[in-house]
C-alpha positions as CSV (number, residue, x, y, z in Angstrom):
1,X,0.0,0.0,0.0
2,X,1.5,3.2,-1.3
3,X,0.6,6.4,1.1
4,X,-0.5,9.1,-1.7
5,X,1.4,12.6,-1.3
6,X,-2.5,14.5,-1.3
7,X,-3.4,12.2,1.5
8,X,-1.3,13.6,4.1
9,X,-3.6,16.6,5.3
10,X,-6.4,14.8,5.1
11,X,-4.7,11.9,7.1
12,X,-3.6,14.0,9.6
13,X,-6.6,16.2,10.4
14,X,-8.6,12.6,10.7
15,X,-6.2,10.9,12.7
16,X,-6.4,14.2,15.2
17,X,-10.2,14.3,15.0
18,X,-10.5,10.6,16.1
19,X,-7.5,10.4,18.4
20,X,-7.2,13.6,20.2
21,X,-10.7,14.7,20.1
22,X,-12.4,11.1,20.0
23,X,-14.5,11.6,17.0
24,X,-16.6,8.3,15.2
25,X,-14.0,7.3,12.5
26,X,-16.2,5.9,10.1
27,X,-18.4,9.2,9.6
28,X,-15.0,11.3,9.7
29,X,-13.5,9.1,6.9
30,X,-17.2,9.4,4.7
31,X,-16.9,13.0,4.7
32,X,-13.5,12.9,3.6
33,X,-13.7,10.8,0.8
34,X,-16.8,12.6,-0.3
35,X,-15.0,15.8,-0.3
36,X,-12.4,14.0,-2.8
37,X,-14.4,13.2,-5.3
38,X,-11.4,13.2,-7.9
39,X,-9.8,10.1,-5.9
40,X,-10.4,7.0,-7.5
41,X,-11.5,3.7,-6.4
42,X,-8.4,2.6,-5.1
43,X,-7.1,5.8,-3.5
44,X,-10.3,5.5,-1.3
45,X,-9.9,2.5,-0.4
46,X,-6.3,3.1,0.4
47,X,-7.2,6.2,2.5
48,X,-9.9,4.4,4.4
49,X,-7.5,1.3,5.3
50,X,-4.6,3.9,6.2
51,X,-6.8,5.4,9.0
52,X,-8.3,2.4,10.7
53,X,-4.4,0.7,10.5
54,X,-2.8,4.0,12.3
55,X,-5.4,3.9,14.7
56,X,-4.9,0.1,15.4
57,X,-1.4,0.3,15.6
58,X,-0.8,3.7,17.2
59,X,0.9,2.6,20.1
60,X,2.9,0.3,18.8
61,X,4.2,3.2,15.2
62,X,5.0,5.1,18.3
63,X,6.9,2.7,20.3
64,X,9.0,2.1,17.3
65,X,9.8,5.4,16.8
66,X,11.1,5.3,20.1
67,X,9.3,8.7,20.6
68,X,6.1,9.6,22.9
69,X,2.5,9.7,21.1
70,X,2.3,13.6,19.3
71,X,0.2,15.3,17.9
72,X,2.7,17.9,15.7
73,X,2.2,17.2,12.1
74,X,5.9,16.9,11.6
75,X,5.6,14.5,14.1
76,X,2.7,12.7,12.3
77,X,4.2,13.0,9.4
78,X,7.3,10.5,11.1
79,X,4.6,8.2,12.0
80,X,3.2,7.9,8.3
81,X,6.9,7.2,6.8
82,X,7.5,4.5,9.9
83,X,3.6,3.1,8.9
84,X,5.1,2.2,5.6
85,X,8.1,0.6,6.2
86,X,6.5,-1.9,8.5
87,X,3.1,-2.3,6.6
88,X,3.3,-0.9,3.2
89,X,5.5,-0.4,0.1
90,X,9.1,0.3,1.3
91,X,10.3,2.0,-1.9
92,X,7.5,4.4,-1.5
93,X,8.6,7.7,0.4
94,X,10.9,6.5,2.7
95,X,14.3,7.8,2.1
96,X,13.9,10.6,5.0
97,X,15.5,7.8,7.2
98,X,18.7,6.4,6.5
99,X,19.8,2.7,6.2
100,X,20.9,3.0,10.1
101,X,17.3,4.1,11.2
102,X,15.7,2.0,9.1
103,X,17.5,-0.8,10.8
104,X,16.6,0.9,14.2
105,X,13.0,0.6,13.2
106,X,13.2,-3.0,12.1
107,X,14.8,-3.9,15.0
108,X,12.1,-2.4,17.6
109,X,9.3,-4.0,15.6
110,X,11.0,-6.9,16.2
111,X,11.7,-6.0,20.2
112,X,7.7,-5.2,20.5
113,X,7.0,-9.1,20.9
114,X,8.4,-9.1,24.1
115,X,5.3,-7.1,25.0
116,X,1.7,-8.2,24.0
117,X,0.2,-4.7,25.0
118,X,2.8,-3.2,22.7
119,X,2.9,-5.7,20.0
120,X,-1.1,-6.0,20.0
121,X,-1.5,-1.9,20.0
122,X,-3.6,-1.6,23.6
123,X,-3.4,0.2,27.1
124,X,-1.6,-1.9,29.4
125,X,-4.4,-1.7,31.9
126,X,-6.6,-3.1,29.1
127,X,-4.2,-6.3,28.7
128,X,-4.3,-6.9,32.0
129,X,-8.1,-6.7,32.4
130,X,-8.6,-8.9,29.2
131,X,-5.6,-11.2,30.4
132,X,-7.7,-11.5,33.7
133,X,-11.3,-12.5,32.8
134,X,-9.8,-14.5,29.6
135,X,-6.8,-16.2,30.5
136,X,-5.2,-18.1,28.0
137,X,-7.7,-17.1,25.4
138,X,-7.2,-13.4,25.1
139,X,-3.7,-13.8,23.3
140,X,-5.9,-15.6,20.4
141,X,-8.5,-12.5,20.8
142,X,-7.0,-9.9,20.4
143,X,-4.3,-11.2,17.7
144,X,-7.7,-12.0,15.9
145,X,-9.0,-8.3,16.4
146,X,-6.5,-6.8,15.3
147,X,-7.0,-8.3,11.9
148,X,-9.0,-6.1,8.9
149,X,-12.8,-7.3,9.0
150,X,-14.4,-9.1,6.2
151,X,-17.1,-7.0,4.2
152,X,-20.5,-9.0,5.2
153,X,-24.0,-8.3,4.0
154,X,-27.4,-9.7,4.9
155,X,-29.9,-10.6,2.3
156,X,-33.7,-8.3,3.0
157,X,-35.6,-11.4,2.2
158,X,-38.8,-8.9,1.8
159,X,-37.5,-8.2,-1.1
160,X,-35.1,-10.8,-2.9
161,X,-34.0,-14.4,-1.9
162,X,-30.2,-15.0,-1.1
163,X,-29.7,-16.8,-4.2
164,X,-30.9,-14.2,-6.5
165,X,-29.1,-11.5,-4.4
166,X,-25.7,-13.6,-4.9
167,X,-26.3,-14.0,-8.6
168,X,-26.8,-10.6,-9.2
169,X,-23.4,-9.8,-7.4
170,X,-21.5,-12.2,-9.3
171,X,-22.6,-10.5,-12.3
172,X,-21.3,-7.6,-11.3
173,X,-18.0,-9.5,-10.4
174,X,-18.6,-8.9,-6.6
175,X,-18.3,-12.7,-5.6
176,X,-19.4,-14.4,-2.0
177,X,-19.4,-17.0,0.4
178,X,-22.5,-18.1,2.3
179,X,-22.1,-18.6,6.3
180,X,-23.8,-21.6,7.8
181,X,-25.2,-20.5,11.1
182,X,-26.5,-17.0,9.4
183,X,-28.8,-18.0,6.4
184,X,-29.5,-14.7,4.7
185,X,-25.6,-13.5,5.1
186,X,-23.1,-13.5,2.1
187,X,-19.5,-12.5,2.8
188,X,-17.1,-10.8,-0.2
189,X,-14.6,-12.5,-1.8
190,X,-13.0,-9.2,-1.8
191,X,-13.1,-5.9,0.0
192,X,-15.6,-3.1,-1.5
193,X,-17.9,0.1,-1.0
194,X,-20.9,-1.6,-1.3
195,X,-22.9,1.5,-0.5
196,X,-22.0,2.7,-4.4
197,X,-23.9,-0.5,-5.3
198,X,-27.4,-0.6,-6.9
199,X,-28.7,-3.3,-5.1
200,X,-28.3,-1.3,-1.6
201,X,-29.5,1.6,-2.7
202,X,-32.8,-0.4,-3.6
203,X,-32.8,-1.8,-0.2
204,X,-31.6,-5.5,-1.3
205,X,-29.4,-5.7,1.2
206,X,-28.0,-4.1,4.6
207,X,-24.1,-4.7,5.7
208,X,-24.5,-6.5,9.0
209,X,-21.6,-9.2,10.1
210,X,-22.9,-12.3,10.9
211,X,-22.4,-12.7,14.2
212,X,-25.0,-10.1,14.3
213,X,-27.6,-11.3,12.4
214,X,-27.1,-14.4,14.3
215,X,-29.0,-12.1,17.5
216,X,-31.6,-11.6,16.0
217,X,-32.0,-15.3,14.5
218,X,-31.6,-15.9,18.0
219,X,-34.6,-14.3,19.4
220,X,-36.8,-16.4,17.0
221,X,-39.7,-13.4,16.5
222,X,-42.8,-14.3,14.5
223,X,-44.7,-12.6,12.2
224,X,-47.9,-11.2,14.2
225,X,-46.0,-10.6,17.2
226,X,-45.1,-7.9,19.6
227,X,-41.2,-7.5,19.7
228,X,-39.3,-4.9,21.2
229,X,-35.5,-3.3,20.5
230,X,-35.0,-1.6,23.5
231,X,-31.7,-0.5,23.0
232,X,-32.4,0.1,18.5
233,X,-29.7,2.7,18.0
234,X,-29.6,3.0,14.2
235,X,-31.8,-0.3,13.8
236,X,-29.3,-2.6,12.5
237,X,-31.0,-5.4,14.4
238,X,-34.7,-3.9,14.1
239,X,-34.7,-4.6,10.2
240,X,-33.3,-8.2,10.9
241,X,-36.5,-8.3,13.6
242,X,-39.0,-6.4,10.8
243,X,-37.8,-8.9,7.8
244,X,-38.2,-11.9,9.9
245,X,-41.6,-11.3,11.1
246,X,-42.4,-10.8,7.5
247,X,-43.7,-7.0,7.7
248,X,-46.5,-8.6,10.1
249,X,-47.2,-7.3,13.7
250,X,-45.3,-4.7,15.3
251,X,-41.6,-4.1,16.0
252,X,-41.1,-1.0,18.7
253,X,-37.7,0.5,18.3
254,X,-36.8,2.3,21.3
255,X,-33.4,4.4,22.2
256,X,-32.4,7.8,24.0
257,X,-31.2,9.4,20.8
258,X,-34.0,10.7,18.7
259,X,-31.5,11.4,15.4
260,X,-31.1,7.7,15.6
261,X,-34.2,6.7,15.4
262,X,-34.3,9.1,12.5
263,X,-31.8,6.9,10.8
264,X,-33.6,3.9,11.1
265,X,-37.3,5.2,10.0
266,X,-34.9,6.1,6.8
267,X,-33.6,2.5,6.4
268,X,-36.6,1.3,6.8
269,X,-38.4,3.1,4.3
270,X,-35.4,1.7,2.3
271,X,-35.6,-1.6,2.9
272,X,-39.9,-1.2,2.5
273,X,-40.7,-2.5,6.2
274,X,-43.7,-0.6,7.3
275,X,-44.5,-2.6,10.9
276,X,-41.7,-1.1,12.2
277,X,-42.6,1.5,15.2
278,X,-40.1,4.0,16.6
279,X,-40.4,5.7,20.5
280,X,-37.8,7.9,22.0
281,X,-37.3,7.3,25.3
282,X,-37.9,10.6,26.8
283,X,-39.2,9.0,30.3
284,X,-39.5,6.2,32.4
285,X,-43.6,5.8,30.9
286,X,-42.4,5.4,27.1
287,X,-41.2,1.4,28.2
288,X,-43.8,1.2,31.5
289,X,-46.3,1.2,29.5
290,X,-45.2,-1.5,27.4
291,X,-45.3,-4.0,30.8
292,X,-47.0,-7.2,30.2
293,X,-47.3,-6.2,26.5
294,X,-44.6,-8.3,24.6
295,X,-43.8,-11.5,23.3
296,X,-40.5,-10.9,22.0
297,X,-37.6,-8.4,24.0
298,X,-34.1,-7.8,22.1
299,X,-32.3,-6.0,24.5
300,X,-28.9,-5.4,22.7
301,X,-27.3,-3.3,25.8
302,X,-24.4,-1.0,25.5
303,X,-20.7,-2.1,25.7
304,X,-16.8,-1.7,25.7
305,X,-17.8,-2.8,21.9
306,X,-14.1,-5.1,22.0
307,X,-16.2,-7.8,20.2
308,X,-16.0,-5.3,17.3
309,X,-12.7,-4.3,17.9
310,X,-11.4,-5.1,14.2
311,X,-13.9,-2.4,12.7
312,X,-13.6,-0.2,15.7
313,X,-10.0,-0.1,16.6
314,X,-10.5,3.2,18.1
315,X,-12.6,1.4,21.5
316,X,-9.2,0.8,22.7
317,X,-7.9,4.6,23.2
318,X,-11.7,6.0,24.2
319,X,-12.4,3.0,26.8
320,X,-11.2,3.9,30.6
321,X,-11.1,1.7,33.5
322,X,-14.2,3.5,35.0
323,X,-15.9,3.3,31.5
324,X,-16.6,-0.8,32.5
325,X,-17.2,-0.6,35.9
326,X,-20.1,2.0,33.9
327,X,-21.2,0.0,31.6
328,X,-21.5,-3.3,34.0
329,X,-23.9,-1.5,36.0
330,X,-25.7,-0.2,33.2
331,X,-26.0,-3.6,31.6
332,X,-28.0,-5.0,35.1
333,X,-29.9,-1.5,35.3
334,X,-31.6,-2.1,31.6
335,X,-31.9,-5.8,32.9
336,X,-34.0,-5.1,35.2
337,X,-35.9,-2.1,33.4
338,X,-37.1,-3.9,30.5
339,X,-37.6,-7.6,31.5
340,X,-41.2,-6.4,33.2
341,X,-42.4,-5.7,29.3
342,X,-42.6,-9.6,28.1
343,X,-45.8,-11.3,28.6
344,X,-45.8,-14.7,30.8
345,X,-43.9,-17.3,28.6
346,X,-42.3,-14.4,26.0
347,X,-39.0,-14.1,25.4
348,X,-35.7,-12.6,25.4
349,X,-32.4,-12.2,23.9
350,X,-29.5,-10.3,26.1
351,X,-26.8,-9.7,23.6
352,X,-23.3,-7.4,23.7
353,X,-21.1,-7.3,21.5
354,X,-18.2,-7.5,23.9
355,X,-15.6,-10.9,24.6
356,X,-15.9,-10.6,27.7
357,X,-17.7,-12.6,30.6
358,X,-18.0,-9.6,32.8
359,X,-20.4,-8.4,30.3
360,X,-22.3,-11.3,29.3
361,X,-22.3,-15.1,30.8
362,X,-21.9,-13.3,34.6
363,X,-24.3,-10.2,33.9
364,X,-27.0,-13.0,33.0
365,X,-26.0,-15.4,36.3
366,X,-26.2,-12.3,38.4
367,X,-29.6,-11.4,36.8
368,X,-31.1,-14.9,37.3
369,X,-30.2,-15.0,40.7
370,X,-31.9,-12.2,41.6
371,X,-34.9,-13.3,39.6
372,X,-34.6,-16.9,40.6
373,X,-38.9,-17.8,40.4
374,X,-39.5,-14.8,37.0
375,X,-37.2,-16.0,34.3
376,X,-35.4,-19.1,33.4
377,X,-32.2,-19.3,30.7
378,X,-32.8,-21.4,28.0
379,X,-29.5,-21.0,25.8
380,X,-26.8,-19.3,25.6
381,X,-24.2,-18.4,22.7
382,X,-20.8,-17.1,22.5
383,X,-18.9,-16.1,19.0
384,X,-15.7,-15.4,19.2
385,X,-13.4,-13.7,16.4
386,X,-10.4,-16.3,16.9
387,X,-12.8,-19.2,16.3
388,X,-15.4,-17.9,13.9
389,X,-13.8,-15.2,12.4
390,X,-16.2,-12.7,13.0
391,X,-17.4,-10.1,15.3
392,X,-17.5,-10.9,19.0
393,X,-21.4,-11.2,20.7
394,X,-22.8,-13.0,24.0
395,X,-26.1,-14.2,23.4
396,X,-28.2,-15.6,26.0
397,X,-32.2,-16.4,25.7
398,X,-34.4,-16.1,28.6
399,X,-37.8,-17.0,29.0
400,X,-40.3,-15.2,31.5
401,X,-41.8,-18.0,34.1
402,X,-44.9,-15.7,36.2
């Protein structure tokens, strides 16, 4: 991968954004390239994968440039030419360092697997928290994380069946690879913008990974029903829920952030699913008064996200040690705020999108002990990236007793 000369600016004002100000990558990036519009295909794609890898690797560009994390452009500008020796085309722009530094720099790449926080890219007290709930596992983890993520789509079935959606593709020279746990996901052969494509903009198909659509395959809702999204955010997993039940019954979409729900009345309208209903939460009576109401709950809570580290790679420099200890007693707070809404015998699906037990498999044991006579697990599911080479997600399905 060649780093073009236009791209520094744009680099380094990205990198900034993200790093020093903690902006969302992926909209920063979209902006940028739209703002380009003379790049080509491949310069895009070249500027998109340069971002996410210096963010990924950040602590360990800096470690071998022996130098502390900066933010001076001349600075950056070091980081960049170090970036490509180790990852990219080492005949390209390069020659500011001399064969001495350059064996400097080869040299502390190769001293940097003395150290899995530095060789892996992470916060030390990260490794150690991952290290401690993981064990052995976590050097498998987070190697895997720290790979690019495939491209995956799932199929709207309201519209098109999978086979028709993969011929279509392979007409266009996109090729894919079904996944056997997730039946309407196809995975690319080969990385692309699939947002340029036809077929999206028509509302054949949404990019989900399959881990994810597995959630929602996990909750099981039938058309006719009553299913909630308590936690919808942009509705990712609410147009799974909608295309499963067919367009039939009602799918309530609930979340804090009204621009959200926004998004996701405007993806639906895409993907023509009209029995989807959207409620901001704007008190403690939006979801009370759904108590008793539901058959189906998906209640997809908020996370460290390190199950999605790979698209991500930012989580690890915005997360804090207090940000968990947050976020765990969030997790039990929603537990027990939205479990009242299923009806006797409905059903549930706690998901996060996080590896880590403290999150998932002990959230749920606490939770059932407290509710020991009220709801019963049935089954529970853990992907991990190492061992099915996608996202990360605890799934576990409860069922309400009385």
């Amino acid at each position: 991968m060649i780093i073009e000369p236009d791209f520094s600016n744009e680099l380094f004002s990205v990198i900034q954004l993200v790093l020093r100000e903690n902006k969302h990558a992926a909209r920063l990036i979209s902006t940028t390239l739209k703002k380009n519009i003379l790049w080509t295909t491949s310069q895009k794609a070249c500027f998109s994968d340069t971002v996410y890898d210096i963010i990924r690797w950040w602590r360990l560009l800096w470690y071998v440039l022996d130098q502390e994390p900066s933010f001076q452009k001349q600075d950056v500008h070091k980081l960049l030419l170090v970036y490509q020796i180790l990852f990219g085309d080492q005949n390209s722009q390069t020659n500011s360092f001399t064969t001495e530094e350059h064996a400097i720099i080869k040299k502390r790449f190769n001293d940097a697997e003395n150290s899995r926080a530095v060789r892996e890219s992470i916060p030390d007290w990260l490794d150690a928290v991952c290290n401690k709930e993981l064990g052995d596992r976590w050097e498998q983890e987070i190697h895997a994380l720290n790979k690019k993520p495939v491209v995956a789509i799932r199929t709207n079935t309201i519209h098109i069946t999978k086979p028709d959606l993969k011929d279509m593709l392979a007409k266009k020279g996109i090729e894919t690879q079904n996944v056997e746990f997730a039946p309407e996901a196809l995975v690319l052969d080969k990385k692309q913008n699939v947002f340029t494509l036809t077929e999206f903009q028509e509302g054949l198909f949404e990019v989900q990974d399959p881990a994810s659509q597995a959630v929602c395959r996990f909750l099981d809702p039938k058309p006719g029903m009553t299913t909630v999204d308590a936690c919808a955010g942009e509705g990712g997993k609410t147009l799974h829920i909608a295309s499963l039940m067919n367009n039939k019954g009602v799918v309530i979409a609930l979340d804090t952030e009204p621009w959200k729900l926004s998004e996701l009345k405007r993806r639906a309208k895409r993907a023509g699913l009209n029995n989807i209903e959207t409620r901001p939460i704007t008190s403690s009576k939006v979801y009370k008064r759904l108590n008793n109401r539901c058959d189906r709950l998906l209640l997809d809570v908020p996370c460290s996200g390190l199950g999605v580290l790979r698209r991500k790679p930012q989580i690890r420099w915005n997360l804090q040690p207090d940000s968990l200890k947050r976020l765990h007693s969030l997790q039990a707070t929603l537990l027990e705020r939205y479990t009242p809404i299923l009806k006797p015998k409905g059903r549930m699906v706690y998901a996060s999108c996080s590896i880590l037990p403290s999150e998932g498999e002990q959230q749920i044991k606490q939770f059932l002990t407290n509710h020991i006579e009220q709801y019963r697990l049935l089954e529970e599911k853990r992907f991990s990236p190492s061992t099915d080479g996608f996202d990360g997600f605890y799934m576990a399905l409860l069922e309400r007793i009385s």
